[in-house]
C-alpha positions as CSV (number, residue, x, y, z in Angstrom):
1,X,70.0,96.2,94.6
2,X,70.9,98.6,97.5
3,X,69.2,96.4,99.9
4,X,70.7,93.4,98.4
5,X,74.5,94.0,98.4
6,X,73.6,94.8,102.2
7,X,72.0,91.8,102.7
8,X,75.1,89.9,101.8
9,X,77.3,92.3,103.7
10,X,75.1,91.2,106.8
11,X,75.7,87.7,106.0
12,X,79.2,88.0,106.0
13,X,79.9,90.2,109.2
14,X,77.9,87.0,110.5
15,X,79.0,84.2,109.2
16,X,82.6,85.5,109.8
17,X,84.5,85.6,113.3
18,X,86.5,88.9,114.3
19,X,83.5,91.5,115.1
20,X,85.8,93.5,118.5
21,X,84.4,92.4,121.6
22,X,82.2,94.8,123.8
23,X,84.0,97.6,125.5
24,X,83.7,97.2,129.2
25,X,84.1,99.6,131.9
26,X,85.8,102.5,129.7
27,X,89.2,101.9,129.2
28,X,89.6,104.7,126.8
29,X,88.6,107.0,129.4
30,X,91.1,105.5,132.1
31,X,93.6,106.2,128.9
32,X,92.6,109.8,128.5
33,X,92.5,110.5,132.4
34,X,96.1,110.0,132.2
35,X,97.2,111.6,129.7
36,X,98.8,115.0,129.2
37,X,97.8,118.0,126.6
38,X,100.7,117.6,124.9
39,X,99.9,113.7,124.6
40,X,96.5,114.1,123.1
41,X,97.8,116.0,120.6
42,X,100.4,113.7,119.4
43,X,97.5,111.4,119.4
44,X,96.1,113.5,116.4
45,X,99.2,113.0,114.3
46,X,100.4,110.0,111.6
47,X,103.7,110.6,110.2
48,X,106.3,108.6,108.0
49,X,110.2,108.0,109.7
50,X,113.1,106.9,107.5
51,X,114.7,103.7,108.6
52,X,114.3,99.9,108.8
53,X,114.9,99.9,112.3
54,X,113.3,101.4,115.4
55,X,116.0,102.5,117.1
56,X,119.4,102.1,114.8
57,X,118.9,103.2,111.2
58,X,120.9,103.3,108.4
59,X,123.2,106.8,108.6
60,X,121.5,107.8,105.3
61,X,117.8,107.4,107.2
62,X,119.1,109.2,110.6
63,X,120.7,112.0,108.6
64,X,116.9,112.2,106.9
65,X,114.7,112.0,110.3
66,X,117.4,114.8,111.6
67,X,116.6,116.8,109.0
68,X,112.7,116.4,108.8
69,X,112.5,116.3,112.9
70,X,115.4,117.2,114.5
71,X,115.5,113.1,115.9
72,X,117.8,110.5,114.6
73,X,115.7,107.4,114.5
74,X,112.0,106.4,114.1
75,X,111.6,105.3,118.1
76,X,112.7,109.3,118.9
77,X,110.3,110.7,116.6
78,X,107.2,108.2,118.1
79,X,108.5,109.7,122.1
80,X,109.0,113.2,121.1
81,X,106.1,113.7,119.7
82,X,103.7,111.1,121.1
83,X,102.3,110.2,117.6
84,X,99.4,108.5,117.1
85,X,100.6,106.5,114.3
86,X,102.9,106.0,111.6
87,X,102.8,105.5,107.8
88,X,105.1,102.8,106.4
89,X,106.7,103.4,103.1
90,X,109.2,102.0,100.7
91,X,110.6,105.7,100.0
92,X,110.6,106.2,103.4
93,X,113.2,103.2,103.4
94,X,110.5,101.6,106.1
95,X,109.4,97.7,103.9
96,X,111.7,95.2,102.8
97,X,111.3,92.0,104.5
98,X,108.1,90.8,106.5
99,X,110.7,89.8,109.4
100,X,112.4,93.0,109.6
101,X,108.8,95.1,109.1
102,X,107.5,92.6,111.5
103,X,110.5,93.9,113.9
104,X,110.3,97.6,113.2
105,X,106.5,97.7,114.0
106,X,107.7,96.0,117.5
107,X,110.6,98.3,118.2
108,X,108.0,101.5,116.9
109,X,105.5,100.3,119.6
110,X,108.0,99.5,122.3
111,X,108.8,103.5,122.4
112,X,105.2,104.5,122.7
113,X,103.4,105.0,125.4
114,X,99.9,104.3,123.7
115,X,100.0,101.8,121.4
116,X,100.5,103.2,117.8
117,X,98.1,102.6,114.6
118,X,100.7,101.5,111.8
119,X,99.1,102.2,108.5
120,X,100.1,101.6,105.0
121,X,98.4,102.1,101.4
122,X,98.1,98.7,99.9
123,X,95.3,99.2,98.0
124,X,96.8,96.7,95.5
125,X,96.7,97.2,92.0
126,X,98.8,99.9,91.1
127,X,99.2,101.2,94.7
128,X,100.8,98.7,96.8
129,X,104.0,99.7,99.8
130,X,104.6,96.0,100.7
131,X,106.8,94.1,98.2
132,X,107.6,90.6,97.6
133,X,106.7,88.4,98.4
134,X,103.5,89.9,100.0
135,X,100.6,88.9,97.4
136,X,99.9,90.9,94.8
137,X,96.1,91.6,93.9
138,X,95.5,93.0,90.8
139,X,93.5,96.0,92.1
140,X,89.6,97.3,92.7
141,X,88.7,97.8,89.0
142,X,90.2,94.3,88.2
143,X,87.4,93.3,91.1
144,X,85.0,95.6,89.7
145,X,85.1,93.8,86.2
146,X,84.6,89.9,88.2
147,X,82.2,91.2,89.9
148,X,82.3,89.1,92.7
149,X,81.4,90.4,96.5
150,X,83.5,87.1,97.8
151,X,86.5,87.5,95.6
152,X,86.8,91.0,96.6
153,X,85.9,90.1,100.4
154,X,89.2,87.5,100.2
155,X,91.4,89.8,98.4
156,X,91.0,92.5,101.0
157,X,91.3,89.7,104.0
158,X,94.2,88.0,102.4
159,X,95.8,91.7,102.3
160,X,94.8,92.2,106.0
161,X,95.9,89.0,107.3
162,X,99.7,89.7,105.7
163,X,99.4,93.4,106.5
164,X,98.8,92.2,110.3
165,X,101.4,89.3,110.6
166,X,103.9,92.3,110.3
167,X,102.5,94.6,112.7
168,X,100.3,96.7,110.5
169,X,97.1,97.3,112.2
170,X,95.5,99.8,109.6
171,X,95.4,99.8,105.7
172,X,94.3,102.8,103.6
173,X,92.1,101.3,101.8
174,X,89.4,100.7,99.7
175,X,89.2,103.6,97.3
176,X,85.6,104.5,97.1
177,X,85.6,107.1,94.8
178,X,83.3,106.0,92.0
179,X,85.4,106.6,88.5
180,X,82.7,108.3,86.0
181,X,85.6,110.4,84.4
182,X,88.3,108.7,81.5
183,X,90.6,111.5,82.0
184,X,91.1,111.1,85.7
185,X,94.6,111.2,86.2
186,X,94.7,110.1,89.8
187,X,91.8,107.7,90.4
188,X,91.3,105.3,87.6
189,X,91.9,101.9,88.0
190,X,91.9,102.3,91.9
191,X,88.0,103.0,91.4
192,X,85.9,99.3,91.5
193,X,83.8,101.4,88.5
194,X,81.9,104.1,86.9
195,X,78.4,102.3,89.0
196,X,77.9,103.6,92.2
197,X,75.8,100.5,93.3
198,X,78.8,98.5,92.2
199,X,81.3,100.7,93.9
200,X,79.3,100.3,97.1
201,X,79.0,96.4,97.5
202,X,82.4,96.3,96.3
203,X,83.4,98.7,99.1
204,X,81.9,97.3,101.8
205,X,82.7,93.5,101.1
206,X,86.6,94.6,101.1
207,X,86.0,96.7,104.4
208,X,84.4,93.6,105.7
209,X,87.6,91.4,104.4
210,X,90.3,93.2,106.1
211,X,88.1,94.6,109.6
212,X,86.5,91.2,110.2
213,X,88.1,88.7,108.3
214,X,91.5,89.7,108.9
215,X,91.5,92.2,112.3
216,X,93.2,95.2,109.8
217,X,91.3,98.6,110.1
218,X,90.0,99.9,107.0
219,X,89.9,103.5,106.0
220,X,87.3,104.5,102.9
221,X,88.5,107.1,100.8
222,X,88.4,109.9,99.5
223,X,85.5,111.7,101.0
224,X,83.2,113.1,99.3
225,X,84.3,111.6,96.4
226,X,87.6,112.1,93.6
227,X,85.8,109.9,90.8
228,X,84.7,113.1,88.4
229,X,88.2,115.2,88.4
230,X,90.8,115.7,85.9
231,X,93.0,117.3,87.9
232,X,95.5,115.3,90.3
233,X,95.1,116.8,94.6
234,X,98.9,115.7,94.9
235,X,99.9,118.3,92.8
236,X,96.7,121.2,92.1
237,X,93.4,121.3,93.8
238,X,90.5,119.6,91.9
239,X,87.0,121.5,91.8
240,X,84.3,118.9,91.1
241,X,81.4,120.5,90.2
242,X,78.6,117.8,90.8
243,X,75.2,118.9,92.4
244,X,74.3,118.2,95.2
245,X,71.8,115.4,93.8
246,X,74.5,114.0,91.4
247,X,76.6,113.6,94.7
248,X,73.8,111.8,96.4
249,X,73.4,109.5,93.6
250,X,77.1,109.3,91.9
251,X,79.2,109.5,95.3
252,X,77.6,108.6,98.5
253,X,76.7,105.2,97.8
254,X,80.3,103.8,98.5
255,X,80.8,106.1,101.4
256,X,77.4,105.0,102.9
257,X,77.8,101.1,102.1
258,X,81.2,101.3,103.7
259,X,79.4,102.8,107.0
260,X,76.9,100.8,106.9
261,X,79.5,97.9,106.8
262,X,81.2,99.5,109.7
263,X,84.4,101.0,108.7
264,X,86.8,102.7,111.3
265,X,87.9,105.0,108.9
266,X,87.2,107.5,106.5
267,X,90.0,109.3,104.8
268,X,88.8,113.1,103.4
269,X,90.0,114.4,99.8
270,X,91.6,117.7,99.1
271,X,88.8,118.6,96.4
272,X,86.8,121.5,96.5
273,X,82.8,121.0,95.7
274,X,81.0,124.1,95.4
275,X,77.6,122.6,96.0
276,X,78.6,121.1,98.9
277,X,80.3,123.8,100.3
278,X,80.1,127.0,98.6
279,X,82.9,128.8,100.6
280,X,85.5,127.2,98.3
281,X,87.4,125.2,101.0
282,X,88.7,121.8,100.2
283,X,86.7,119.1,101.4
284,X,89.2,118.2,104.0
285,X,89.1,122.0,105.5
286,X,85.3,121.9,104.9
287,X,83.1,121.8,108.1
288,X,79.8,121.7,105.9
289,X,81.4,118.5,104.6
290,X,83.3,116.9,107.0
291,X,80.8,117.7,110.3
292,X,77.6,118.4,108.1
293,X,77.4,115.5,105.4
294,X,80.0,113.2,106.6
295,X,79.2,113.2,110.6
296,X,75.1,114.2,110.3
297,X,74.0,113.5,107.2
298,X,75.9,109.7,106.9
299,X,76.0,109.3,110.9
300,X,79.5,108.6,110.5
301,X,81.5,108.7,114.2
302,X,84.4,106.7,113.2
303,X,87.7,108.7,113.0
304,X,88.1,110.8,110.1
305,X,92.0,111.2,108.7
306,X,92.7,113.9,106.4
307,X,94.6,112.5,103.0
308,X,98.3,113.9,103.4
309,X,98.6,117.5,104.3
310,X,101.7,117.3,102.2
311,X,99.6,117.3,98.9
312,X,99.3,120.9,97.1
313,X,95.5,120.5,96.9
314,X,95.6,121.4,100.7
315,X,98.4,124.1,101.1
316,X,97.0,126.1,98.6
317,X,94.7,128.9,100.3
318,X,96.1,128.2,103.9
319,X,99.6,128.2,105.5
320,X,101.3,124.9,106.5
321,X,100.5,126.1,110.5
322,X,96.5,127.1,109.6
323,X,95.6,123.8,107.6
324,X,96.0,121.2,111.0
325,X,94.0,123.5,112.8
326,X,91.4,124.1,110.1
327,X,91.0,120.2,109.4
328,X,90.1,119.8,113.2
329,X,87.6,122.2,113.4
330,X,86.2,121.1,110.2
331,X,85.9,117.5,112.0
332,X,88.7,115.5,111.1
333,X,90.7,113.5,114.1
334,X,93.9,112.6,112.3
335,X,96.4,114.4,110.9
336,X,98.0,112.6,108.4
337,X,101.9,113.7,107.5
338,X,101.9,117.4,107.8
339,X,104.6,118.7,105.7
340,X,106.3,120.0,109.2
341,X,105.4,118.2,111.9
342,X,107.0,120.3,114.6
343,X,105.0,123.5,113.2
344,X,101.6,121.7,112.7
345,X,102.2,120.4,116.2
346,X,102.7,123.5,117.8
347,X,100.3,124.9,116.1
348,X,97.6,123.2,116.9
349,X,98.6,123.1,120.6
350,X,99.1,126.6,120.7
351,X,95.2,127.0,119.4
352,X,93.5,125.0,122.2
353,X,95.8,127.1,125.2
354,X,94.5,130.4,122.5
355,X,90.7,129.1,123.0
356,X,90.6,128.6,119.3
357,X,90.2,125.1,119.8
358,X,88.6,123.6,123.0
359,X,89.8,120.8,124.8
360,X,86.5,118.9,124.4
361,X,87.1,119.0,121.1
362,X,90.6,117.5,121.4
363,X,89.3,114.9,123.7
364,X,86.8,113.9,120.8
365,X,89.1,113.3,118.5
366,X,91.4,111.3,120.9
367,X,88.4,109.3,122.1
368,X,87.7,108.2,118.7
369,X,91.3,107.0,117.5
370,X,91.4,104.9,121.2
371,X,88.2,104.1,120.9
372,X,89.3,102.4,117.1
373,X,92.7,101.4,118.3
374,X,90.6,99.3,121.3
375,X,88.1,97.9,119.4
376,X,90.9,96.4,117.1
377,X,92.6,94.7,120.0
378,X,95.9,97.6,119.3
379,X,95.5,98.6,122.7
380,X,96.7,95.3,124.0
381,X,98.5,93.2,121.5
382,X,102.0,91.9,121.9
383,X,104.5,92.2,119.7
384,X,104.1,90.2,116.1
385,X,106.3,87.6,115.9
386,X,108.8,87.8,112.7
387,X,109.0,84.0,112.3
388,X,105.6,84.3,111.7
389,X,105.4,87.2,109.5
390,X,107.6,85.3,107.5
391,X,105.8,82.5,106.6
392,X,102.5,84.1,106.6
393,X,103.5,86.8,103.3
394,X,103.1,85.2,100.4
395,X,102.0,81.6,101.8
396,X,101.0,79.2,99.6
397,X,97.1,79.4,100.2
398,X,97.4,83.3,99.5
399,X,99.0,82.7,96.0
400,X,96.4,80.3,95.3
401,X,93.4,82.5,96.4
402,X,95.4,85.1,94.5
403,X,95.1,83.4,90.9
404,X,91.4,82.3,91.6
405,X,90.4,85.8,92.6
406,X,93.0,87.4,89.4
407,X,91.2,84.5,86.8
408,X,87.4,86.0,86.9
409,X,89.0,89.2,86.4
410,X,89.8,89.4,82.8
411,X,87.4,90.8,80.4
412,X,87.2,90.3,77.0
413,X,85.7,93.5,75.0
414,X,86.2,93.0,71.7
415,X,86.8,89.3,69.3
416,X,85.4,89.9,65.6
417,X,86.4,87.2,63.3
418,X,86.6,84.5,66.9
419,X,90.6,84.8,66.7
420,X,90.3,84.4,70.3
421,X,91.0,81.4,71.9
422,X,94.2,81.2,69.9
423,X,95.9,77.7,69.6
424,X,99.9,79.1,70.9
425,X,101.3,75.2,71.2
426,X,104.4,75.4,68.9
427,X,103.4,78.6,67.5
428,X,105.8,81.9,67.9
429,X,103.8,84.7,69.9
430,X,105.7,87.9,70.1
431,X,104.3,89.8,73.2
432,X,105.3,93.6,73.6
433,X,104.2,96.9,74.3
434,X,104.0,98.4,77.6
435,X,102.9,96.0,81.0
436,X,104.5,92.8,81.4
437,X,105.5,91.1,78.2
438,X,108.0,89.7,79.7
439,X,105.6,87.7,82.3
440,X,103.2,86.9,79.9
441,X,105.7,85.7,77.5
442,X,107.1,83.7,80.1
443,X,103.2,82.4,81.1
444,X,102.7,81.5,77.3
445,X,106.2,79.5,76.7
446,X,104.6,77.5,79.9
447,X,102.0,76.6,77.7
448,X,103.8,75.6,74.9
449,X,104.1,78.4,72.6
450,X,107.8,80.1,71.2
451,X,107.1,83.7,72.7
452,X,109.4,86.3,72.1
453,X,109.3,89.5,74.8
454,X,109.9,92.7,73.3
455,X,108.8,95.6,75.7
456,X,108.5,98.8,74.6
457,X,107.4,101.3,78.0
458,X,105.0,103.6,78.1
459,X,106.9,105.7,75.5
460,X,107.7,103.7,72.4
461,X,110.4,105.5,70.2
462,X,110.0,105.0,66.7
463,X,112.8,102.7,66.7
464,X,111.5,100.6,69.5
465,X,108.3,100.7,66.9
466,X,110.2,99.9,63.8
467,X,112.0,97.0,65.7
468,X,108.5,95.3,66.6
469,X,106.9,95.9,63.1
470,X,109.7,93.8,61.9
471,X,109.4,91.4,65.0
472,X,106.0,91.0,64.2
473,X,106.6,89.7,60.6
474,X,108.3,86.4,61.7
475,X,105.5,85.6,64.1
476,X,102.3,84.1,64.0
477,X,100.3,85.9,67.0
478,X,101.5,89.2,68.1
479,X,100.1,90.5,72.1
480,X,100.7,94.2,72.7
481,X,99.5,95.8,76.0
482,X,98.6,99.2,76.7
483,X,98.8,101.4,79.9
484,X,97.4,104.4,80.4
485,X,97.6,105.4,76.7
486,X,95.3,108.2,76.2
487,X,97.5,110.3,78.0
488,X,98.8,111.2,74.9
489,X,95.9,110.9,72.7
490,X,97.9,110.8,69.6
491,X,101.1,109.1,71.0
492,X,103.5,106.3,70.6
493,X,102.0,103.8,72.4
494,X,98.6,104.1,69.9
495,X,100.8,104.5,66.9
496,X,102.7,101.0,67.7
497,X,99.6,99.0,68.0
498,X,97.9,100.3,64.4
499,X,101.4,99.9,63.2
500,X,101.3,96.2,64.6
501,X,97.9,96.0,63.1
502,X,98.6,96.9,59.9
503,X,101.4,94.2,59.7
504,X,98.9,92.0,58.5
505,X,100.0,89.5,61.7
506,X,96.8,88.9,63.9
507,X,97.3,91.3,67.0
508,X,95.6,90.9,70.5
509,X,95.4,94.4,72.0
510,X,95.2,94.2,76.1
511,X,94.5,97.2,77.9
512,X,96.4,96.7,80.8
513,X,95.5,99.8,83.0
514,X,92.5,102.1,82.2
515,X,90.5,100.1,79.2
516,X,89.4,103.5,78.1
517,X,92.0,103.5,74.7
518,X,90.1,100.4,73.4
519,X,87.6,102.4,71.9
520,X,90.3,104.5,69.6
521,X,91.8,100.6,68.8
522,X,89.3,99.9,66.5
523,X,91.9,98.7,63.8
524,X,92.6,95.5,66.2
525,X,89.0,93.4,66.2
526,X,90.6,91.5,69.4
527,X,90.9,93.3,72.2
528,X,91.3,92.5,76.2
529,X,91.5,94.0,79.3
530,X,92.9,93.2,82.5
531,X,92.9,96.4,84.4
532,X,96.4,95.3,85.9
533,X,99.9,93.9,84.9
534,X,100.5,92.7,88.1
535,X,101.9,88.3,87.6
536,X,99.0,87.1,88.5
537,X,97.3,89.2,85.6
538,X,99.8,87.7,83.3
539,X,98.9,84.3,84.3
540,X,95.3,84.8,83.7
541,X,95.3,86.6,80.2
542,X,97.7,83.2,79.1
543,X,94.7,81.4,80.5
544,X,92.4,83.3,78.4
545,X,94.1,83.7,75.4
546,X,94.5,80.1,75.0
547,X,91.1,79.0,76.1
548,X,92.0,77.6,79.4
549,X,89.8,79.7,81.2
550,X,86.8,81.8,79.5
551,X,86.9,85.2,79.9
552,X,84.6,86.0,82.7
553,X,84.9,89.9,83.2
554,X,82.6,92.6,82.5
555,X,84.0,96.2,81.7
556,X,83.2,97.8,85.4
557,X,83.3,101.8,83.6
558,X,81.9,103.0,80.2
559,X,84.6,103.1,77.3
560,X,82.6,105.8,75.2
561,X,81.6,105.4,72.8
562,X,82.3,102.0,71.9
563,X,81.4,100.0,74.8
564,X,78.7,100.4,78.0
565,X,79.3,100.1,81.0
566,X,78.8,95.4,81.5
567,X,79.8,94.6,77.8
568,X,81.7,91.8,77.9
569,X,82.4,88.8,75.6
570,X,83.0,85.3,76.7
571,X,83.9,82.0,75.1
């Protein structure tokens, strides 16, 4: 199977244009010749800026960058510290428009001196930065369950191809972590699956979509792997405590499949692994893990950026000033939004002038992020046009790929009795619970049934209960989604569906996140999931409730102990 999923990889790196051109006579050592210590540094930092404009943000966004770096717009912070790129995000007030993104990526690289990477997270799914009308996939276990290498290779070049019109050279994305635990709490649903063969074709065709069907760098992540942890690195510092076979066979794969497909990037994961790296350092402070597996072992000499130093599962056993400078000795070359830039900055200056750091080993590090930004044509593109970006987002074709892609996705787990396909035309659905039932509602009246929305959150009171039993008495067909409801194992979102079921009104439960609370459902014999509520989601659950389309989905994780890992159901 390995050799297989490779096989096709090949096929498409070949088939496909966009492979970077051969370097030439070094121009990334003509770069570096001129530039200063001070310069290379800044090469080894990616930070956020507040604004929606270069050089004249809002006075709420200036006030921010003043406080945060002493600077009052984005173009200041890019000189003052020569950064090597920049992270785009809607808190960061940075993505509202493709013409004004388009014109803030041109305004940030007009006040650099080297050419920036612009990176953003749009994994899709339930991590996306770039809002309407940029297309909305519905994520990498939604892929996962088609199982299709050329669905997930268009989703990822249809991302890269919008991501680029608007001057973003470099997505963070895929997530290669493979997801063998229900209770991860940070992972999930941005896993292709619980199958490391799986997660590995599925990694590599999307690193193939965006690098050489769209011209986007790719960045795998999180290295070594965050599928086995129920504890969340934003916020505590997971200990995964895999062997070091179980790592071979359960996490590699992806991270191996996505080098072998040629990623630029691979971002690391604030996770500590004993058998890896016994010292207790998190992976992304781990030179065992990051030089020793990542760089020897794998023969990985792309760039390596750490996961944001912001997180608490990095600041934990090192101060703010010690974890830059650990992370580059470990072997990572960019330093992705320390939580003080101006003290991680100096920092890690102040350790190559104090020998603790050599300058080789800066120079490393720069070469590699010039070496990635020339080999994706960064170095010497012109500005994006914002015409352009505008009517590339969201096109017409992309919507279209979009539903194709989002209707092999859904996955039908459980149907006893054959309620589904359900006949809606002229017959009163009531769709509720947690999601969308307002989109699918909307999908269904298209079709010709009288649905009623009535959505309840995440955190159904027992009113918002009550009101739905009663809804559900005037209505032939009841839909309730779920998301994320085994967080509360015993809470309102499980008691409204078996108080739905026991309404005696047929009920269609959809799981529209992690499918893992199917299994405690087992009052509801029809059951769905669609790993997403994203529209295009909605759309394809009306198509496969109603018989439009067959459900052609097979569950991509276990969903113990009712289901293995492939069950699926069609009709």
């Amino acid at each position: 199977m390995r050799r297989a999923w490779l096989v096709i990889v090949a096929v498409l790196l070949g088939a496909l244009p966009g492979a970077p051109a051969a370097a030439g006579r070094d121009p990334v050592g003509r770069i570096m010749a001129r530039m200063t210590l001070e310069e290379k540094v800044g090469q080894l930092f990616a930070t956020y800026a507040y604004g929606a404009h270069a050089t004249a943000p809002a006075a709420a966004d200036a006030a921010l960058n003043r406080a945060a770096y002493g600077v009052d717009t984005p173009a200041q912070l890019v000189a003052r510290y020569h950064l090597g790129g920049v992270v785009y995000f809607t808190w960061s007030h940075n993505l509202d428009a493709p013409a004004q993104i388009a014109t803030l990526s041109n305004g940030l690289q007009a006040a650099s001196r080297v050419p920036l990477l612009i990176s953003t997270d749009q994994e899709q799914g339930v991590v996306v930065r770039m809002p309407a009308p940029a297309t909305r996939f519905p994520g990498a276990m939604a892929l996962g369950a088609g199982r299709s290498l050329p669905d997930a290779y268009r989703a990822a070049q249809v991302t890269g191809r919008e991501l680029r019109a608007v001057g973003v050279n470099q997505d963070f994305a895929p997530v290669a972590d493979v997801n063998v635990n229900p209770a991860n709490p940070v992972i999930g649903v941005r896993s292709f699956g619980g199958d490391p063969t799986l997660a590995a074709a599925m990694t590599a065709a999307q690193v193939a979509g965006l690098q050489h069907g769209a011209g986007t760098s790719a960045a795998a992540k999180h290295f070594p792997g965050h599928g086995d942890t129920d504890t969340d690195s934003h916020t505590g510092l997971p200990v995964i405590n895999h062997t070091r076979a179980e790592w071979e066979r359960l996490d590699a794969p992806p991270f191996r499949a996505a080098i072998a497909a040629g990623v630029d990037t691979v971002m690391t994961a604030h996770i500590v692994v004993p058998a890896l790296d016994p010292a207790g350092d998190p992976a992304t402070l781990s030179a065992p893990i990051l030089t020793g597996l990542l760089r020897e072992r794998l023969g990985f000499d792309g760039v390596v950026v750490t996961d944001a130093l912001t997180m608490e599962g990095v600041r934990q056993k090192y101060g703010d000033d010690r974890v830059p400078v650990l992370a580059l000795k470990a072997g990572a070359d960019l330093l992705l939004m320390p939580p003080d830039l101006d003290l991680a900055y100096q920092a890690v200056l102040g350790a190559v002038r104090g020998g603790e750091l050599s300058r080789a080993r800066i120079d490393r590090s720069v070469r590699r992020i010039l070496t990635l930004k020339h080999e994706r044509g960064i170095l010497t593109a012109g500005p994006v046009d914002p015409a352009a970006a505008a009517r590339t987002v969201g096109r017409a074709e992309h919507r279209r790929i979009l539903q194709s892609v989002t209707d092999r996705t859904v996955t039908a787990v459980r149907n006893d009795g054959g309620l589904l396909p359900a006949a809606v035309r002229s017959r009163r659905v009531l769709s509720t619970g947690a999601g969308d039932p307002a989109g699918l509602a909307a999908t269904l009246t298209a079709r010709g049934a009288s649905a009623t929305a009535l959505p309840t959150g995440q955190q159904p009171s027992d009113a918002v209960t009550a009101q739905a039993v009663t809804a559900a008495a005037s209505h032939d067909l009841v839909v309730v989604q779920t998301s994320n409801a085994l967080t509360d194992p015993a809470g309102p979102q499980l008691r409204l569906v078996r108080a739905l079921a026991a309404t005696g009104t047929p009920v269609v439960v959809v799981a529209v996140r992690d499918p893992y609370e199917l299994a405690q459902l087992t009052e509801v014999p029809a059951q769905l999931a669609t790993f997403s509520a994203v529209p295009a989601a909605m759309v394809a659950l009306a198509k496969v409730i109603t018989g439009e389309v067959p459900p052609r989905g097979r569950l991509p994780v276990a969903v113990p102990p009712a289901y293995p890992y492939g069950h699926g159901l069609s009709w």
